[in-house]
N, C-alpha and C positions, 0 to 999 in steps of 0.2 A: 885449900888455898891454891894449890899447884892445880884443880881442875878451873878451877874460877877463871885464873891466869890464861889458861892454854883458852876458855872459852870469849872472852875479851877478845884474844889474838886472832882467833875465825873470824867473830867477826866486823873486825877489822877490816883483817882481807876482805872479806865480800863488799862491805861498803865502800872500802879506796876506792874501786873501780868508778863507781856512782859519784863522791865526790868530786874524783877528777876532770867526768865527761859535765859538771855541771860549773866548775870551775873553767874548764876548757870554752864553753858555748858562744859563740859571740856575742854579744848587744846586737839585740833588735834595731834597723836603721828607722828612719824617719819616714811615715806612711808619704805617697803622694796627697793626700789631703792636707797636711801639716805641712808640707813642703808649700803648697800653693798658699795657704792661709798665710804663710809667715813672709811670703813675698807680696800678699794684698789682694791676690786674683782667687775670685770667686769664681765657681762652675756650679750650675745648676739646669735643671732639666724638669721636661716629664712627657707620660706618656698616655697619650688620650686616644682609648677604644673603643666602640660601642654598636649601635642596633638598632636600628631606626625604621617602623611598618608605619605605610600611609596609606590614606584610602584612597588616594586619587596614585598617575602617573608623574611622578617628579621628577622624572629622569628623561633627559631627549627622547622624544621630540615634546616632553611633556611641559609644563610650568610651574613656576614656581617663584616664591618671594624670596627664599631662601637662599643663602648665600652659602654655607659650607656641608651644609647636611641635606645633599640633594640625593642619596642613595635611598631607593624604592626598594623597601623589603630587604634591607641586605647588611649584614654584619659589616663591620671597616675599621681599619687604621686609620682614623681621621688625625692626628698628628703625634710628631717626636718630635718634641721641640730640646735645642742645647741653647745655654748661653754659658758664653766664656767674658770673663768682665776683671778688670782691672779702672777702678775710679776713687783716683783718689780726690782728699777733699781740698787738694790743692798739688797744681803741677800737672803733665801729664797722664793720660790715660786712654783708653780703648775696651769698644765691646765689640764682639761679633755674638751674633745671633740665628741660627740654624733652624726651618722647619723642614721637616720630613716626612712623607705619608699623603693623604688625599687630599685636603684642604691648602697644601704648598702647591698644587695647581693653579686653583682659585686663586692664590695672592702673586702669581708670581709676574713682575713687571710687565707695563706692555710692551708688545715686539718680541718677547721673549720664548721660545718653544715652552708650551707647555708641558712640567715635568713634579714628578713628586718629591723634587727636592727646592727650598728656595732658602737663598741670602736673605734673610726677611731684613736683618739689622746690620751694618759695618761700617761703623765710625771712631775716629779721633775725637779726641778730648782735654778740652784746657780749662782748667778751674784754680780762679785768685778771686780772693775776697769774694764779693760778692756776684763777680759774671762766673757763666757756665757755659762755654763756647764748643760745639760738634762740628764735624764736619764730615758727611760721606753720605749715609743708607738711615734711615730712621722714623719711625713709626709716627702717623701721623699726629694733631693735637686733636683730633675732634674725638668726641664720640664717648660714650659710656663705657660700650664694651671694646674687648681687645682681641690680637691676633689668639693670641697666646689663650689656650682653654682655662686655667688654673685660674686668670684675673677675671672671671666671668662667674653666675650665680646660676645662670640655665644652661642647659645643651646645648639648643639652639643658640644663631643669635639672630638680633631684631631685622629689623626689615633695615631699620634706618644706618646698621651697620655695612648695608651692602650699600648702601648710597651717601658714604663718604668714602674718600681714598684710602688707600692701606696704609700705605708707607709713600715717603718725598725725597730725592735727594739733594742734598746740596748743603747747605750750613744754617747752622740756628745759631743764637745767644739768649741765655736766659738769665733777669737780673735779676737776683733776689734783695727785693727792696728790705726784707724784714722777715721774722714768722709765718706772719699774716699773708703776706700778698710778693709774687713775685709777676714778673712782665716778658713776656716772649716775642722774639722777631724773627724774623728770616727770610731767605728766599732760597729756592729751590727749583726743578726742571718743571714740578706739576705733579699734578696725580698716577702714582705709581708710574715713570718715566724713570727707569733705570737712564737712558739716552734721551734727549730732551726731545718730544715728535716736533715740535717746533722753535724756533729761535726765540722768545719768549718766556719769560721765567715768571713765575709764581711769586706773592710775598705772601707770608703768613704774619699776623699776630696771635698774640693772646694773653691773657690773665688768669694767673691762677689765686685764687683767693682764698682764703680760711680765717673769715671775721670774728669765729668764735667759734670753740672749738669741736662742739658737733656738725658744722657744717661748711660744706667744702663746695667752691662756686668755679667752672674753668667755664670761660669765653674765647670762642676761638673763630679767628678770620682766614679766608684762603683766596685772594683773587689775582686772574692773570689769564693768557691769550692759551685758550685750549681747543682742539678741533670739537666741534660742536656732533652731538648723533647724527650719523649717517657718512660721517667722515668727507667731508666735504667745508672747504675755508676752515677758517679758525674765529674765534670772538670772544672777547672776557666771561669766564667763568666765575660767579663770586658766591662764597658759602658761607655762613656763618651758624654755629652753635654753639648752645650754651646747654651745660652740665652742672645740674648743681643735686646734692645728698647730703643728707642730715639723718643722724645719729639718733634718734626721738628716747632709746634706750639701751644700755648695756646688749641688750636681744632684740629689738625692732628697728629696722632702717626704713629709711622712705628716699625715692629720688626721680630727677626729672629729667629729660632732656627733649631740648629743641633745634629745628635743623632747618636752613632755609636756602636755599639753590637757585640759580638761576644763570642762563646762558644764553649768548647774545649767539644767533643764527646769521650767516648770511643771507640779504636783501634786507634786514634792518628790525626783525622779527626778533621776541625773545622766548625760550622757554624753561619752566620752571618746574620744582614739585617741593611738595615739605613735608614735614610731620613732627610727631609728637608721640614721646613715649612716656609712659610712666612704670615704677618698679619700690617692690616690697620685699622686705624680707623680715624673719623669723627666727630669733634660734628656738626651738621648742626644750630642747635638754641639748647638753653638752656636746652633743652626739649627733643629733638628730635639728636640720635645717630647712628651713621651706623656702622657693622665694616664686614670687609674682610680675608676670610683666604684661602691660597692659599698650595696644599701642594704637595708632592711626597713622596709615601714610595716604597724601595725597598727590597721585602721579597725574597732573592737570594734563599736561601735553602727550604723555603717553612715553615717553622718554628715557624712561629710566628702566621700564620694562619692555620694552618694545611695542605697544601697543599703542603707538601714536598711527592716524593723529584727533584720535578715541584717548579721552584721560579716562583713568581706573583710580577707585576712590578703594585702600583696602585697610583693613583689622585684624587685628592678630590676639589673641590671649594665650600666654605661657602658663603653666603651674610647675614646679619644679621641686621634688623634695630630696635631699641629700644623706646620706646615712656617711659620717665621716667617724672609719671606721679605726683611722690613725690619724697621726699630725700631716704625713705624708701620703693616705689615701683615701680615697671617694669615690662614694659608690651612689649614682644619681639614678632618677628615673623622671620622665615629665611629659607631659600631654598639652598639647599646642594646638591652637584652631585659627584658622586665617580664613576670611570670607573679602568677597569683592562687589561692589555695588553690580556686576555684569559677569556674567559667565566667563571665565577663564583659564579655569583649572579643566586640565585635560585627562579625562578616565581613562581607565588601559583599553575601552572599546571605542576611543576617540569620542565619546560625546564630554561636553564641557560642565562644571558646574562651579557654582559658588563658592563653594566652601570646601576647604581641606582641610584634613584632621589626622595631624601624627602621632603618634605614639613614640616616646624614646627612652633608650637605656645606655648608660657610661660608666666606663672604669676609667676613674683618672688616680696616676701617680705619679708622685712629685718628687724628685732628690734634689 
């Protein structure tokens, strides 16, 4: 009994020590993620890198339809995008939105030094009932695709993305009539016009629609006094497209879009171009995702490429398959061909030919 005793009492002693430092310990404080959630502001991000081998010169002084993946044979930071967001569903609110890396060149305002970092988004926000009123820096209405890599199904993107604006500043309202359908207004300085290049402002409309519910229709207007190619006078510029995609399966989408342009020249002349994309997708297994983009643009005036005042009639096919290897990453790979009714594309020995053909590879991840 008296050994039992004295062994108890050992250990004791050794344990106090242990209980005490666990007693003693602080409470864990509150992460910053919990901190911001519980005050309504969301951050989110990602980070898109990748590899792109073509057979022609796509890099000065060479050509190209392309709009963010103009690097010939060469690994890149094509972007780091941040978004910081507070929106509530009524009362005040604001986003700002960050790209960084090589593609924040391409977007970034005109007049602006070219640089790898851009404000791509920076607006106020007021929402009652049913308006949703901005006001500042914000991404255009048109178009399928987007700045941002993560809301997109290919690498690349279309032609017809390089021939609408990025981004507008100035104020919108948007009224949500219902589920179904809401209505969009605005005005704004113009096409990517951080500072307005002329005294003339932009209006926008639009419609966004969802009549049932695998299928979603957005119609969008942009017109107002913009300096015409060649930088010389100014004359209404008016665009309009429509975007519509439907759901046809839990794993097969389909969608469309159309885009039509035109701009009023000094002496009384107009010039235009348009096109038409079409796009498929696939999930094949859970994991594993294909998508298709099929397109035509036509440059009548030469305008949009610089190859007036010769139009260039050109086609594109994407194939795109994704290996999503998390909820938060993707690992892409896709093979793209773009031909032109006329020789265009510039080889690395200066002779010209038809058709280009890339090869691409992406790591994209998302927090």
């Amino acid at each position: 009994m008296k050994k039992l005793l004295i062994a108890s009492a050992v250990a004791a002693l050794f344990a106090a020590p242990a209980t005490v430092l666990a007693q003693a310990k602080p409470p864990s404080g509150p992460t910053l993620g919990s901190v911001l959630e519980a005050s309504g502001i969301n951050v989110s991000g990602h980070i898109d890198a990748g590899y792109t081998h073509a057979d022609r010169n796509i890099e000065a002084p060479g050509f190209s339809t392309r709009v963010f993946d103009s690097q010939n044979n060469s690994f890149v930071l094509r972007q780091v995008g941040l978004t910081v967001a507070k929106q509530p569903k009524e009362g005040f609110g604001a986003l700002v939105n960050i790209t960084a890396g090589r593609d924040a060149e391409v977007i970034n305002s005109a007049g602006a030094t070219p640089s790898q970092f851009d404000l791509t988004q920076a607006y106020a926000q007021y929402a009652g009932g049913p308006l949703t009123v901005i006001a500042g820096k914000f991404v255009t209405l048109h178009g399928t695709e987007v700045i941002a890599s993560p809301g997109n199904a290919n690498i690349s993107r279309s032609i017809l993305f390089g021939a609408i604006p990025f981004t507008h500043t100035g104020a919108r309202v948007t009224w949500a009539l219902n589920d179904q359908f809401s209505f969009v207004g605005g005005l704004n300085n113009g096409w990517d016009q951080l500072v307005d290049g002329n005294k003339g402002k932009t209006v926008e409309l639009g419609a966004i629609m969802n009549p049932i519910k695998p299928l979603s229709i957005t119609a969008s207007l942009y017109s107002g006094k913009e300096v015409p190619p060649g930088g010389v006078g100014e004359g209404t510029r008016d665009s309009v497209n429509v975007v519509a995609t439907y759901n046809i399966t839990d794993t097969l989408s389909a969608g469309a879009e159309i885009l039509y342009v035109t701009q009023d020249v000094p002496g009384g002349s107009k010039v235009k171009y348009n096109g038409i994309a079409l796009y498929g997708g696939y999930l094949f297994m859970p994991k594993l995702r294909g998508s298709l983009r099929l397109e035509q643009f036509d440059d009548k005036n030469g305008v949009r490429f610089g190859t007036a005042p010769t139009g260039v009639e050109y086609r594109e096919g994407t194939a795109t398959v994704a290996y999503l290897a998390a909820d938060n990453f993707e690992l892409r790979g896709e093979v793209r061909r773009d031909t032109a009714d006329r020789a265009v594309f510039v080889d690395s020995n200066g002779a010209v030919s038809k058709n280009l053909l890339t090869i691409a590879m992406q790591v994209l991840y998302k927090f």
